[in-house]
C-alpha positions as protocol buffer text, in pm:
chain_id: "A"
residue {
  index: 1
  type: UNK
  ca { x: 883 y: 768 z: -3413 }
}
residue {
  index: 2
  type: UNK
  ca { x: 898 y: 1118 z: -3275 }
}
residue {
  index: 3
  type: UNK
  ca { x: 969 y: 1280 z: -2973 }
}
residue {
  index: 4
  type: UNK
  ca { x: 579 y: 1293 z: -2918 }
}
residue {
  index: 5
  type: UNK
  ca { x: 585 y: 927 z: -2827 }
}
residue {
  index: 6
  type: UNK
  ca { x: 827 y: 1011 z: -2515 }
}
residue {
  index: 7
  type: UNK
  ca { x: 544 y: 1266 z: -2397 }
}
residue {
  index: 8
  type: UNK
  ca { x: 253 y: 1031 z: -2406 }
}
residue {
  index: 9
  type: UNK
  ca { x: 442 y: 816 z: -2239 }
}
residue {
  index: 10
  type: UNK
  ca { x: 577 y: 1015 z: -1980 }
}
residue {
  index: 11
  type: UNK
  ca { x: 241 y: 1177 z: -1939 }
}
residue {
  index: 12
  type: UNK
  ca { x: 20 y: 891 z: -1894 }
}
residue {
  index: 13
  type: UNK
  ca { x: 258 y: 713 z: -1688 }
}
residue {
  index: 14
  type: UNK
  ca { x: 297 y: 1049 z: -1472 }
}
residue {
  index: 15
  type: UNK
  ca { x: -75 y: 1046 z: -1371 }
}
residue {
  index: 16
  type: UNK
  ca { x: -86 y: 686 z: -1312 }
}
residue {
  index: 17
  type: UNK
  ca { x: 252 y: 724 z: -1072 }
}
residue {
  index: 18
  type: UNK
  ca { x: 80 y: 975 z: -852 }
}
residue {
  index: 19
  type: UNK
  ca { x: -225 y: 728 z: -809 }
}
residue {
  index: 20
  type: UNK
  ca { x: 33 y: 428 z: -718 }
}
residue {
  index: 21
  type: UNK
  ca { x: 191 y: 679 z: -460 }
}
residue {
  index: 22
  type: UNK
  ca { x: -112 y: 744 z: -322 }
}
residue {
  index: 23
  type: UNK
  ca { x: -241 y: 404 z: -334 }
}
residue {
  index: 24
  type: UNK
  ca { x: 92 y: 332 z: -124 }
}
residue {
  index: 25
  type: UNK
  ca { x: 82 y: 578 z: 120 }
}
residue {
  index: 26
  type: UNK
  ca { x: -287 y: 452 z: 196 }
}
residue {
  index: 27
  type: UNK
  ca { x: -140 y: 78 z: 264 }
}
residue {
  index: 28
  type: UNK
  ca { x: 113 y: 202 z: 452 }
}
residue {
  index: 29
  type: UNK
  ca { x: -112 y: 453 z: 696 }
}
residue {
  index: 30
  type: UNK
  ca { x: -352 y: 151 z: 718 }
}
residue {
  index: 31
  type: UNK
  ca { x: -82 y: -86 z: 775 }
}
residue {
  index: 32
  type: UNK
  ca { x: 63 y: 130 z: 1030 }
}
residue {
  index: 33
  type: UNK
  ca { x: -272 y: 159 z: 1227 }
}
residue {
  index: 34
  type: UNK
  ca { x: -313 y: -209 z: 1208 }
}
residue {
  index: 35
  type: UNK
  ca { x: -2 y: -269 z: 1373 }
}
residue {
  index: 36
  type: UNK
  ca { x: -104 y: -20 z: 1646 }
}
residue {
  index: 37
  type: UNK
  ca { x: -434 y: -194 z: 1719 }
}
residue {
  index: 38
  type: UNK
  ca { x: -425 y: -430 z: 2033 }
}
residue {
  index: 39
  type: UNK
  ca { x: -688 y: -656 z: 2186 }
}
residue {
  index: 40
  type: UNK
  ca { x: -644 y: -599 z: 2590 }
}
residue {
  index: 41
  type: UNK
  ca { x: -765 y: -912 z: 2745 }
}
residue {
  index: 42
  type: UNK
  ca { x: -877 y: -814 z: 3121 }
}
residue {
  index: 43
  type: UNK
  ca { x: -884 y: -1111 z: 3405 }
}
residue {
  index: 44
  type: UNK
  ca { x: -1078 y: -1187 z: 3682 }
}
residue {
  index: 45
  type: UNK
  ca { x: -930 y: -1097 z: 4042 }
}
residue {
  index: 46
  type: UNK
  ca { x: -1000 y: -1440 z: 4159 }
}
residue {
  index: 47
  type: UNK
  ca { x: -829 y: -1624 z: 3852 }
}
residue {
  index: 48
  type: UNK
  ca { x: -651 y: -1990 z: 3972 }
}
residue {
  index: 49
  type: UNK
  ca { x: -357 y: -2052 z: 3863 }
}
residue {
  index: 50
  type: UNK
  ca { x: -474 y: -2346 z: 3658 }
}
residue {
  index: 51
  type: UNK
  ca { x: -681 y: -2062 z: 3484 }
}
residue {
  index: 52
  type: UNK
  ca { x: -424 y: -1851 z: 3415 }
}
residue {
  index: 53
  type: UNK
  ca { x: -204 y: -2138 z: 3257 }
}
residue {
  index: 54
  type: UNK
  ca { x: -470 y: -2269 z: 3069 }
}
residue {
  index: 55
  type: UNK
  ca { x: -553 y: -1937 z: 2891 }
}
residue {
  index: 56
  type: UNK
  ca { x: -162 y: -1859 z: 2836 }
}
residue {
  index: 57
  type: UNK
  ca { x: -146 y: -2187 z: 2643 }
}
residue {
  index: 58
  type: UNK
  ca { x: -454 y: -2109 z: 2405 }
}
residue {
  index: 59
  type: UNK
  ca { x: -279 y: -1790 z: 2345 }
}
residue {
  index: 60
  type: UNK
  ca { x: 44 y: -1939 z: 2231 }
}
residue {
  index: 61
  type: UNK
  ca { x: -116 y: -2184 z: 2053 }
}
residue {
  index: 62
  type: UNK
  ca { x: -357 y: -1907 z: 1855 }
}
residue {
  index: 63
  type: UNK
  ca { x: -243 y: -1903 z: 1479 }
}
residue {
  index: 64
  type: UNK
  ca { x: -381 y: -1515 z: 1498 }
}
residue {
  index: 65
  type: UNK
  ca { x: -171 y: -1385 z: 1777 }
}
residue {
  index: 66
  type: UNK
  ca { x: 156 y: -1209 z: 1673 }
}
residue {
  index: 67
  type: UNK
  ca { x: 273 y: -1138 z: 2025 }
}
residue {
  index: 68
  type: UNK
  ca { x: 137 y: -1124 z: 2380 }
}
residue {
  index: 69
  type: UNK
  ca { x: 252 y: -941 z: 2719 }
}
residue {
  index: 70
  type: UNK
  ca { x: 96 y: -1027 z: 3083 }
}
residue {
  index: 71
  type: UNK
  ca { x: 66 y: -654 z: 3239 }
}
residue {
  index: 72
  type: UNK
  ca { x: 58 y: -678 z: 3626 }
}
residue {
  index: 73
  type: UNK
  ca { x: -198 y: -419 z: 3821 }
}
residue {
  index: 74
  type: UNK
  ca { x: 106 y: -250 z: 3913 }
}
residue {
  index: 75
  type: UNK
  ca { x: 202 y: -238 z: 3597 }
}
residue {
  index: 76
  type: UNK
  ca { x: -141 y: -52 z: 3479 }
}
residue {
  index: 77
  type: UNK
  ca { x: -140 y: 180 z: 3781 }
}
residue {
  index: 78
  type: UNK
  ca { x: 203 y: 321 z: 3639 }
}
residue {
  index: 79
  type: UNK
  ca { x: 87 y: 365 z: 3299 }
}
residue {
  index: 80
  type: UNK
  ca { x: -273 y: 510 z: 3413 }
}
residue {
  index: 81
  type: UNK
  ca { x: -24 y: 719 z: 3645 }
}
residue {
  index: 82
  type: UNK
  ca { x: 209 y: 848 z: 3360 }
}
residue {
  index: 83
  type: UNK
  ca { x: -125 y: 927 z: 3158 }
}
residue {
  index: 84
  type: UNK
  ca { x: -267 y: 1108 z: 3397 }
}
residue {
  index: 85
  type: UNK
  ca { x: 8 y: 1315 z: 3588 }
}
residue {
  index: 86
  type: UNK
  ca { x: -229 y: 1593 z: 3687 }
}
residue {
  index: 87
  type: UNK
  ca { x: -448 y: 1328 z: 3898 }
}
residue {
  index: 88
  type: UNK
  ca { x: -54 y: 1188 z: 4070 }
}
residue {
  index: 89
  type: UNK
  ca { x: -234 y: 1321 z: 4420 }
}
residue {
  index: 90
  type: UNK
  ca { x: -591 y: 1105 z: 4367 }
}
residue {
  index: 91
  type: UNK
  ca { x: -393 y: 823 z: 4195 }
}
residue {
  index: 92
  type: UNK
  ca { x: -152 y: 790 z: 4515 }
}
residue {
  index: 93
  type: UNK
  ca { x: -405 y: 658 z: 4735 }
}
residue {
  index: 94
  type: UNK
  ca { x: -450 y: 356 z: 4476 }
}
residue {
  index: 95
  type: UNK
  ca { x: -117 y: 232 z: 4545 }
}
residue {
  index: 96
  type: UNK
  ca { x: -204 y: -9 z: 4874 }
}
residue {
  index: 97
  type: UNK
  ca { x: -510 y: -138 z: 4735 }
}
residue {
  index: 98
  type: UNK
  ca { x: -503 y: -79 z: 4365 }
}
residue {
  index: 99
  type: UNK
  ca { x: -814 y: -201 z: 4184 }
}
residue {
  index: 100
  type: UNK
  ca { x: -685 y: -246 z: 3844 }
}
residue {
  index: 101
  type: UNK
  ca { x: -747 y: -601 z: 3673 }
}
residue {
  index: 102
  type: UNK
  ca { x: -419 y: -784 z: 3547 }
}
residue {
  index: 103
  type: UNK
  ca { x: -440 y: -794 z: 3171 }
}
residue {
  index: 104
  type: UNK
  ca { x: -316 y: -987 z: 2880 }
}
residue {
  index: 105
  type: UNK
  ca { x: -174 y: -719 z: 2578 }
}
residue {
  index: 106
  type: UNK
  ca { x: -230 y: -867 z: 2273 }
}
residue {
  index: 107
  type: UNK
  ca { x: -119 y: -794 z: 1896 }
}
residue {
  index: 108
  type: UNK
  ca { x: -266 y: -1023 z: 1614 }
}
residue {
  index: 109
  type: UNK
  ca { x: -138 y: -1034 z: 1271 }
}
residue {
  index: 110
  type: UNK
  ca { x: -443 y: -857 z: 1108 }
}
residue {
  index: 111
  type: UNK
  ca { x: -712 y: -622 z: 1210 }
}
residue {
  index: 112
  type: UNK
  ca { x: -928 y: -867 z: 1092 }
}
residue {
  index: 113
  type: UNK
  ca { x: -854 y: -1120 z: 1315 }
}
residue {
  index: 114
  type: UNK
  ca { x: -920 y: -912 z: 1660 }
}
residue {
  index: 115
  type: UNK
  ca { x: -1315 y: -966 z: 1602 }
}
residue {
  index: 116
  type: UNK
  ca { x: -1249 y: -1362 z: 1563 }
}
residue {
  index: 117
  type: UNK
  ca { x: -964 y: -1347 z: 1859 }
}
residue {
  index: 118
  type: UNK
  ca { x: -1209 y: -1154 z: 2064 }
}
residue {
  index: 119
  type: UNK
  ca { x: -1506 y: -1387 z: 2040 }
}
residue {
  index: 120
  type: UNK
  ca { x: -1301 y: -1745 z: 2109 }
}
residue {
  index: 121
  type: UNK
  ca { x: -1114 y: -1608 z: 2449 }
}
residue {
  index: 122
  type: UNK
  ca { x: -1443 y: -1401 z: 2583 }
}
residue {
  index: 123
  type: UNK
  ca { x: -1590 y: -1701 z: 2714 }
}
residue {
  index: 124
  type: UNK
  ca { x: -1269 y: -1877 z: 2864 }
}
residue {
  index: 125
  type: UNK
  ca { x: -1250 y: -1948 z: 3265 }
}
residue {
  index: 126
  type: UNK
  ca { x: -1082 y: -1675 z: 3390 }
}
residue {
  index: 127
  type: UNK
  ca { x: -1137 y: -1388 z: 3176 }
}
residue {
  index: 128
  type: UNK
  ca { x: -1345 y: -1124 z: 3281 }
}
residue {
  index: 129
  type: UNK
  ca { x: -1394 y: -868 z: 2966 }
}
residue {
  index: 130
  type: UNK
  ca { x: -1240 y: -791 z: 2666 }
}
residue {
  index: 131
  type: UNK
  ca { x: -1154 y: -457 z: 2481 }
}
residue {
  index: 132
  type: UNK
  ca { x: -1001 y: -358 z: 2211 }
}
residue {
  index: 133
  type: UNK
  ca { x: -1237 y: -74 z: 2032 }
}
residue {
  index: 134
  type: UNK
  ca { x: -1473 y: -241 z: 1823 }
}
residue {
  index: 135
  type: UNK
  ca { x: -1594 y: 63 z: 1645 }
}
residue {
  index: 136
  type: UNK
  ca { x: -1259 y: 167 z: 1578 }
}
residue {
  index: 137
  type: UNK
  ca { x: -1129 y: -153 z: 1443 }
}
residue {
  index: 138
  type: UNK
  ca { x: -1454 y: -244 z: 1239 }
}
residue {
  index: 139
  type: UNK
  ca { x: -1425 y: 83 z: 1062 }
}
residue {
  index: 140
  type: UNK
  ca { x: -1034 y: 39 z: 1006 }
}
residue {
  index: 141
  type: UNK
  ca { x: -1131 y: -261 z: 825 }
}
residue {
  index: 142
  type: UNK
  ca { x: -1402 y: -162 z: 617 }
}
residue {
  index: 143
  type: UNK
  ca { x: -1151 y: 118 z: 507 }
}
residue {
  index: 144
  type: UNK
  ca { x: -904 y: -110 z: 445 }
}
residue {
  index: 145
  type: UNK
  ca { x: -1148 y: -303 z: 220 }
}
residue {
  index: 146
  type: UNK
  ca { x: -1292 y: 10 z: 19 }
}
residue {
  index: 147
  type: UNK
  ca { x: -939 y: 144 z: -30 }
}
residue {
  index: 148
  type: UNK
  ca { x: -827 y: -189 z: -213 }
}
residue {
  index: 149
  type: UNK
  ca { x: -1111 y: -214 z: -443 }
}
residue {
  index: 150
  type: UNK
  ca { x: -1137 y: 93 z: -516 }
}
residue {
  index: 151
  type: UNK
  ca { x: -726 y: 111 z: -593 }
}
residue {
  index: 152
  type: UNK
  ca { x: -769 y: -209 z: -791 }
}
residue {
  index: 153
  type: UNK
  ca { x: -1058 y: -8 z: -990 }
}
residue {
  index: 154
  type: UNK
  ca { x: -894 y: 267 z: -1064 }
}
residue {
  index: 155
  type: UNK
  ca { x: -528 y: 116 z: -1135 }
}
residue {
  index: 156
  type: UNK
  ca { x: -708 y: -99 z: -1449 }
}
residue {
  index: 157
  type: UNK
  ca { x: -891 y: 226 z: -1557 }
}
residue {
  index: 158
  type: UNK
  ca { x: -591 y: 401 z: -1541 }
}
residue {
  index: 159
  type: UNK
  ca { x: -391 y: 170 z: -1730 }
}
residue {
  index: 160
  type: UNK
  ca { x: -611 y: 163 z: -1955 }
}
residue {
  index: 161
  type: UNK
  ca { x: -645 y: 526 z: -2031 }
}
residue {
  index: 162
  type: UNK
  ca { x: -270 y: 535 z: -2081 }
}
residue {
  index: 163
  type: UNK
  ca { x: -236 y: 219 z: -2301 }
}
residue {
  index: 164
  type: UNK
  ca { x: -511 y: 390 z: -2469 }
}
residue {
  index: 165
  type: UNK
  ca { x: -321 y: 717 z: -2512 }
}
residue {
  index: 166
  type: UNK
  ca { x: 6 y: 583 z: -2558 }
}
residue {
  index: 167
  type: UNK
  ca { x: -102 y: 327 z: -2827 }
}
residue {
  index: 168
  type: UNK
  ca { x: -276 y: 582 z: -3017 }
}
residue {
  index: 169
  type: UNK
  ca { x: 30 y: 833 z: -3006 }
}
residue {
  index: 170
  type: UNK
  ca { x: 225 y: 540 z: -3167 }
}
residue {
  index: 171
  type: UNK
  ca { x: -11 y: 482 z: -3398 }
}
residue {
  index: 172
  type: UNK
  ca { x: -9 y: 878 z: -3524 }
}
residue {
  index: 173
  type: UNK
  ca { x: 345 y: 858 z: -3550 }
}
residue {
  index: 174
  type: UNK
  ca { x: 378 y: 490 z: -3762 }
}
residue {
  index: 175
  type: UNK
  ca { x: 105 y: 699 z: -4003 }
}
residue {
  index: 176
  type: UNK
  ca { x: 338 y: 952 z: -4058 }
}
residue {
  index: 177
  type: UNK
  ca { x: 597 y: 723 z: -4190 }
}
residue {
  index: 178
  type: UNK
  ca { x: 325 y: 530 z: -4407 }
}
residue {
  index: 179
  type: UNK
  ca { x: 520 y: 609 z: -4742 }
}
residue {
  index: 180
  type: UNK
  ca { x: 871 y: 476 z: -4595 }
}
residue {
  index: 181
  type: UNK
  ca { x: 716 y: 135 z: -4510 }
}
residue {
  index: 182
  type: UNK
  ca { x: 537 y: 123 z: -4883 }
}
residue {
  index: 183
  type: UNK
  ca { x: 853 y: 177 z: -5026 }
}
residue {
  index: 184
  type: UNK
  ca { x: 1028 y: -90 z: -4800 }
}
residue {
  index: 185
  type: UNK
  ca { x: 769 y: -321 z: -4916 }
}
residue {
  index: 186
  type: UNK
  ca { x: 768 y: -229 z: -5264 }
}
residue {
  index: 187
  type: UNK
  ca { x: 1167 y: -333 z: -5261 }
}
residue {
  index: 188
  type: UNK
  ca { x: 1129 y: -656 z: -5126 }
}
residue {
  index: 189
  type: UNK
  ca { x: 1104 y: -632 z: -4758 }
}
residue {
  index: 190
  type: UNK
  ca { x: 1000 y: -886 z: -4547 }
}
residue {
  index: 191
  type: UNK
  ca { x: 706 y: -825 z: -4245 }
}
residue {
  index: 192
  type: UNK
  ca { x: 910 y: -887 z: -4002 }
}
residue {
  index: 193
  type: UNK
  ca { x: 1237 y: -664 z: -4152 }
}
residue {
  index: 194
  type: UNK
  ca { x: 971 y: -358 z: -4186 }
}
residue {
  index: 195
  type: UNK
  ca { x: 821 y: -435 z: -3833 }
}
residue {
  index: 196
  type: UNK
  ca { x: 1190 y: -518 z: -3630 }
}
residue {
  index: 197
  type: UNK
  ca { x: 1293 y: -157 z: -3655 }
}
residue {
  index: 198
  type: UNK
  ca { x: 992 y: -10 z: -3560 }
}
residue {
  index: 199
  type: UNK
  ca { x: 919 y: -266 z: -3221 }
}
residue {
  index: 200
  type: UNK
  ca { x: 1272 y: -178 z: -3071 }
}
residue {
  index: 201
  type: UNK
  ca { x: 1203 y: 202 z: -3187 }
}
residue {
  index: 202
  type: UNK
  ca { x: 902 y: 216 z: -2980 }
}
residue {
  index: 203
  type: UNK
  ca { x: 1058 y: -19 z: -2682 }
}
residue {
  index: 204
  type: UNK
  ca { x: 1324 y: 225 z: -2658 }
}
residue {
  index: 205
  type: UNK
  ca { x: 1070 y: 542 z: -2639 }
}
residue {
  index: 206
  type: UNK
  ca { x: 832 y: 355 z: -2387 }
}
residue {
  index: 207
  type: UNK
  ca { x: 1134 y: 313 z: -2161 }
}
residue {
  index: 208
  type: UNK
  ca { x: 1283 y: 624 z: -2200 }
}
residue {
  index: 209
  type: UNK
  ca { x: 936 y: 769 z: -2125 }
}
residue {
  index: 210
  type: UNK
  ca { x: 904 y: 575 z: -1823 }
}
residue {
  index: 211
  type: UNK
  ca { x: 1245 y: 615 z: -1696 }
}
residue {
  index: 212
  type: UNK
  ca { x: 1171 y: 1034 z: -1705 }
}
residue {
  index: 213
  type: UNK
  ca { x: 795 y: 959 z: -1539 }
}
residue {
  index: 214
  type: UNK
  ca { x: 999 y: 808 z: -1272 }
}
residue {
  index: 215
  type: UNK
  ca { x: 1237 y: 1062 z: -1245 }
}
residue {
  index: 216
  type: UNK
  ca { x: 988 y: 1328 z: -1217 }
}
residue {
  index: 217
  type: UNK
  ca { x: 755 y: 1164 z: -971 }
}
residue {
  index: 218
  type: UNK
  ca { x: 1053 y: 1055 z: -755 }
}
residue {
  index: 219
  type: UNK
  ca { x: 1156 y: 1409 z: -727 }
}
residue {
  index: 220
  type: UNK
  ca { x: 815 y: 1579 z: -670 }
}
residue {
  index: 221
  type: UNK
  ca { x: 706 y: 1276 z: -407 }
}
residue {
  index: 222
  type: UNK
  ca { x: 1029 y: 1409 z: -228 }
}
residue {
  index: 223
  type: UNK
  ca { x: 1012 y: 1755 z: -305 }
}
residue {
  index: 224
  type: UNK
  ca { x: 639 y: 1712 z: -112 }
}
residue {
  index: 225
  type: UNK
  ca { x: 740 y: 1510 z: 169 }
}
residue {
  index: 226
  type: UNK
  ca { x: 965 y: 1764 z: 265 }
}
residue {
  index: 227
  type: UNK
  ca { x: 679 y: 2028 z: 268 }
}
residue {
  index: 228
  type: UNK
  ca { x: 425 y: 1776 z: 472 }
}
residue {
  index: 229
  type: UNK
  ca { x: 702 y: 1692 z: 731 }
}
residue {
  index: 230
  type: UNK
  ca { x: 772 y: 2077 z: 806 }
}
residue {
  index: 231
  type: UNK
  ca { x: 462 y: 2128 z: 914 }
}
residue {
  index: 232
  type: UNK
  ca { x: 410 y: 1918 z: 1241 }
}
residue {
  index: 233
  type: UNK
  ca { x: 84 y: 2063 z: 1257 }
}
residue {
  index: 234
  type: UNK
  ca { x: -76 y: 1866 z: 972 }
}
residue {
  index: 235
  type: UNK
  ca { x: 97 y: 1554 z: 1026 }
}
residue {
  index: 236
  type: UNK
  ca { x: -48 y: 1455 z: 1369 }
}
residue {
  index: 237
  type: UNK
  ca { x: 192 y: 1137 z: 1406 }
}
residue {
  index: 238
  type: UNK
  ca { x: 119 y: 1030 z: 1099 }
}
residue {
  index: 239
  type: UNK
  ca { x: 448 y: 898 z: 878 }
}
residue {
  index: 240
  type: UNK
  ca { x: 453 y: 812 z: 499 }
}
residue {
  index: 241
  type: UNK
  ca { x: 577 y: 583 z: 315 }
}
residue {
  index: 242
  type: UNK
  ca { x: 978 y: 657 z: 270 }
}
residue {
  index: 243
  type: UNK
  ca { x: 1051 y: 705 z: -149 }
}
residue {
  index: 244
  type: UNK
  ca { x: 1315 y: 425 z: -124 }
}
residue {
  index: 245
  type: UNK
  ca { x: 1027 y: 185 z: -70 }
}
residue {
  index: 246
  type: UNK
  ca { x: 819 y: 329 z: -269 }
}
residue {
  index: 247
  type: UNK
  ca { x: 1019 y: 415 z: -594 }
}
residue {
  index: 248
  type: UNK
  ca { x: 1184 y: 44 z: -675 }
}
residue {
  index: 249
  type: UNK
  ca { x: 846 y: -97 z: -732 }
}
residue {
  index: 250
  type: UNK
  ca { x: 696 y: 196 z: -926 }
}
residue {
  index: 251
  type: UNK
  ca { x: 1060 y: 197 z: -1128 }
}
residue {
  index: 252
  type: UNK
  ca { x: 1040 y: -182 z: -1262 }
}
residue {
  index: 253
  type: UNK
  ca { x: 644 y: -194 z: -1324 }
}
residue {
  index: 254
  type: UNK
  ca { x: 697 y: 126 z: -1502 }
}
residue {
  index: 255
  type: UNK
  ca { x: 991 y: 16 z: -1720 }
}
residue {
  index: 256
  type: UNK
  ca { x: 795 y: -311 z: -1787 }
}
residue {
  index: 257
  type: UNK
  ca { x: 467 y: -87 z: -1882 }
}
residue {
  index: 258
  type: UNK
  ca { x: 675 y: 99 z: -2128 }
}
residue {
  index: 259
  type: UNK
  ca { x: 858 y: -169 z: -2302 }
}
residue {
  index: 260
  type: UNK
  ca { x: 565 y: -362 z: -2349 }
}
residue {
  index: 261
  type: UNK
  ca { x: 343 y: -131 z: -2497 }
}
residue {
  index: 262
  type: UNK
  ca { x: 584 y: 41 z: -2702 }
}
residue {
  index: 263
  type: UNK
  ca { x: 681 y: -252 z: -2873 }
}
residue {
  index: 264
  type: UNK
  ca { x: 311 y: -381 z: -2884 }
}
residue {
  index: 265
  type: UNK
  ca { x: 184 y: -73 z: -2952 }
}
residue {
  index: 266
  type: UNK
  ca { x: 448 y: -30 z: -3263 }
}
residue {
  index: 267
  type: UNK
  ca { x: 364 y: -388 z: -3399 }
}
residue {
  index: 268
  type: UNK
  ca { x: -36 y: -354 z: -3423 }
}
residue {
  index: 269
  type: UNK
  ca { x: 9 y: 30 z: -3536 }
}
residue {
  index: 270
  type: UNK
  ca { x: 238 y: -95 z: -3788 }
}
residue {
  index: 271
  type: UNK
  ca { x: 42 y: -362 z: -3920 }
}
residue {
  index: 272
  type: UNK
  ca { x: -247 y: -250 z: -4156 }
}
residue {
  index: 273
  type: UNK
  ca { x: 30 y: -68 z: -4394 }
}
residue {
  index: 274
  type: UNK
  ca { x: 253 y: -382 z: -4445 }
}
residue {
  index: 275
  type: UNK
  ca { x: -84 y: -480 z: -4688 }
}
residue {
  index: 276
  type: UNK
  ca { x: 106 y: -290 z: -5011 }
}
C-alpha cells in the first residue's frame, strides 16, 4: 500500500463530510423551526365552564400535544402591548374593556401534527378559531420532506463515488505489488497468509484516512462557524448545529467507512493475482 491510499481516502471522505455537515445543519434549522411553531387555539367569550374543562381534558389527553398554556386576555393585551410600544397611548384605552379572546398556546411534537391537531379541536364547543400559519407550516413540512430525500439521495451517491474511488486506489496499489504476491505464492503461501497482511494494511490506511478527514473537517466546520457568527448580519437568529454534536457521529461512521472498505477493498483487489 502507499501513501496514495491515505489521500483517496481522506479525499472522498472529505467531500462526503461537508455534505453530512450540511445535511445536519439542515435538521437542526428545521428542527429548530419546528419547535418554534405553535397552534394558538382562540375561545369564545361566552365559553361555560363545562366547555372550558371539557376541551382542557381532550388536550391532555391528545397523544400530539407536547405542552399547552391557557393565556388570559390580560395576558394577550401585555404581550400585544410589549409588541407594539409605539401604539402604548391607543393600547391604554383597551385596558377596562379589553377585547382580546382567551387562548390556549399549544406546542405539538411535530409540524406535522398541527394540520391533524388543528382539524379535531376546530369543531369543539367552545372554541371559536384556530391559527397557527398554515402556509407557513405546510411549507416547513414539505421542506422538511424534500431535504430528507434528497439527503438520503445524495448520501448513497456519495458513498458510492468514494467506495468507488477508494476501492479503485487500492486496487492500483495491490497491482503494483503483483510480483511480491506471485512470489509468495510460488513459495508455498496460503490465500489467506498472502491476503491477512494486505486486509489489516488497508484497514489501517482507511482509518488513518478517515481519522485526518475528520480532523480537517472538524477544524474548517469551526474555523467557519466562527466567520458566520461574526457577522450578526447574516445570521438573522438563526443558530447551527454546535461541532460537539455534530463531530461524534461523523467520527464513528467515518472510522467504520474506512475500516470496512479498506479491508474489503484490499481483499477483492487482492484476489485475481492469488490465481499463480
Amino acid at each position: 500500500m502507499s501513501i496514495a491510499s491515505v489521500i483517496s481516502v481522506l479525499s472522498a471522505l472529505v467531500i462526503l463530510g461537508i455534505f453530512l455537515v450540511i445535511t445536519f445543519n439542515i435538521q437542526h434549522i428545521t428542527s429548530e423551526m419546528e419547535d418554534q411553531l405553535e397552534l394558538k387555539v382562540f375561545l369564545e367569550k361566552d365559553i361555560s365552564v363545562e366547555e372550558m374543562g371539557d376541551l382542557e381534558n381532550t388536550l391532555d389527553a391528545h397523544k400530539d400535544i407536547e405542552s399547552y398554556t391557557f393565556q388570559s386576555k390580560d395576558e394577550a393585551l401585555n404581550i400585544m402591548s410589549n409588541q407594539l410600544e409605539q401604539y402604548e397611548n391607543i393600547l391604554k384605552g383597551l385596558e377596562e374593556d379589553n377585547p382580546l379572546p382567551e387562548a390556549f398556546i399549544i406546542k405539538t411534537h411535530s409540524a406535522g401534527a398541527i394540520t391533524e391537531l388543528n382539524d379535531s379541536l376546530s369543531d369543539l364547543d367552545g372554541v371559536d378559531y384556530i391559527n397557527y400559519g398554515e402556509s407557513y407550516v405546510g411549507a416547513l413540512i414539505k421542506f422538511n420532506e424534500f431535504a430528507n430525500i434528497m439527503s438520503m439521495v445524495v448520501l448513497v451517491i456519495l458513498t458510492g463515488i468514494s467506495l468507488f474511488i477508494i476501492y479503485n486506489t487500492i486496487k492500483i496499489t495491490v497491482f503494483a505489488r503483483r510480483k511480491e504476491i506471485s512470489i509468495m505464492k510460488l513459495v508455498g503461501a496460503t490465500n489467506w497468509y498472502i491476503r491477512v497482511p494486505f486486509i489489516i494494511e488497508g484497514s489501517i490506511l482507511g482509518v488513518l484516512g478517515s481519522i485526518l478527514a475528520v480532523l480537517v473537517i472538524r477544524n474548517a466546520y469551526y474555523y467557519l462557524l466562527g466567520l458566520i457568527q461574526g457577522q450578526s448580519v447574516l445570521m438573522m437568529g438563526i443558530t447551527f448545529a454546535p461541532p460537539e454534536s455534530v463531530m461524534p457521529e461523523i467520527m464513528v461512521y467515518f472510522i467504520v467507512y474506512g475500516l470496512v472498505v479498506g479491508a474489503v477493498g484490499s481483499l477483492f483487489s487482492i484476489r485475481k493475482f492469488l490465481d499463480v
